[in-house]
N, C-alpha and C positions, 0 to 999 in steps of 0.2 A: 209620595209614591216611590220616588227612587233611593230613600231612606229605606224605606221596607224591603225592596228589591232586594240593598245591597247587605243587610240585616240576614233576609233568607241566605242567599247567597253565601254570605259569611258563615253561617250553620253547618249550612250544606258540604261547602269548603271543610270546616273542623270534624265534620263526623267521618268525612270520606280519610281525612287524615288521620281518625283516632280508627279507624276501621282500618288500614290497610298493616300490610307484614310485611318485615324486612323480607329481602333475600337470604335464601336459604347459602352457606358458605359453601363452593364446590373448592376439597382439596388439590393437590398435585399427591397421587399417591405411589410415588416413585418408590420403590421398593419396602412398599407399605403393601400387606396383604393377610390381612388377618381375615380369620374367620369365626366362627362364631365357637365353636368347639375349643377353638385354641386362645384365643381371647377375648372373644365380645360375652360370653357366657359369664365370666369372673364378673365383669365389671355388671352387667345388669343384673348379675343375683347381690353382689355388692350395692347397688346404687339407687335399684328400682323394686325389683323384685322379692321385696320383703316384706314379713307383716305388716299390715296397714296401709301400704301401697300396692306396686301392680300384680302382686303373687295372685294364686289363682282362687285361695279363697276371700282375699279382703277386696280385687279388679276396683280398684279406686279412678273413678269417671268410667268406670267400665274397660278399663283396658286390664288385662292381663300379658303378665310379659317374664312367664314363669317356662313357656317352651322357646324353643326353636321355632318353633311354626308360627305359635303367636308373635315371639319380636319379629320374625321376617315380615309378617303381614301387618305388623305396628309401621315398620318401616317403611311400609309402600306411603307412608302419607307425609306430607310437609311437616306437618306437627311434631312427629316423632323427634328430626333434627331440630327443625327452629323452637322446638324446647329443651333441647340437648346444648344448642347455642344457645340460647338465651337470648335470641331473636325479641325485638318488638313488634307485639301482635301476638305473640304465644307466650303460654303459660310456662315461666324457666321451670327444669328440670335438672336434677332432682328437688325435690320443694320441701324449702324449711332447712337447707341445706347449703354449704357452696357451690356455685359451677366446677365440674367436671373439670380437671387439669386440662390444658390446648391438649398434651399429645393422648389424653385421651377422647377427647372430643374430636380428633383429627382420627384415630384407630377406628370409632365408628362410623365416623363419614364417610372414610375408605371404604369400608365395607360396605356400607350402604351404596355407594357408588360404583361398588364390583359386581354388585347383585347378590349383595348377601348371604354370602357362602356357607355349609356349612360346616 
């Protein structure tokens, strides 16, 4: 009986461990203030928003990330960054590709943490 217990138990333990997500990274973004017209728009028509991925006729898993409007409303979610970081728990971004250079992955953080300007 306390074999099984500890058996469950240990399951339980692993899933809740393969289920959970890192922390999302909050920058310091001291004289970091991009926006999305000046430069977060290069890098996600660069990076995401292309054939076969997030543009608005291929929306791969359903995102779309071809306006303004759609990446600010991408952005309200965890996912957007901790696939931008490469967080464990989400899916890295961009996919089938390398991670995003730090200071670019630190330019959309910014922004996402200034409330996404436009």
């Amino acid at each position: 009986m306390i074999i099984r217990k500890l058996i469950v138990f240990s399951v339980v333990l692993l899933i809740a461990i393969a289920c959970s997500k890192e922390s999302i990274t909050t920058y310091t973004c001291t004289n970091i203030t991009p926006t999305y017209t000046s430069s977060i728009k290069a890098i996600i028509d660069g990076s995401c928003a292309y054939s076969g991925c997030h543009n608005a006729s291929s929306k791969a898993d359903g995102i779309d990330l071809s306006t303004y409007a759609s990446v600010k409303s991408a952005s309200n979610s965890n996912s957007f960054l901790g696939s931008i970081q490469h967080k464990s728990g989400y899916e890295s971004m961009p996919k089938g590709t390398a991670q995003l250079a730090d200071s670019t992955i630190q330019k959309i953080s910014c922004w996402v943490q200034s409330g996404a300007p436009n």
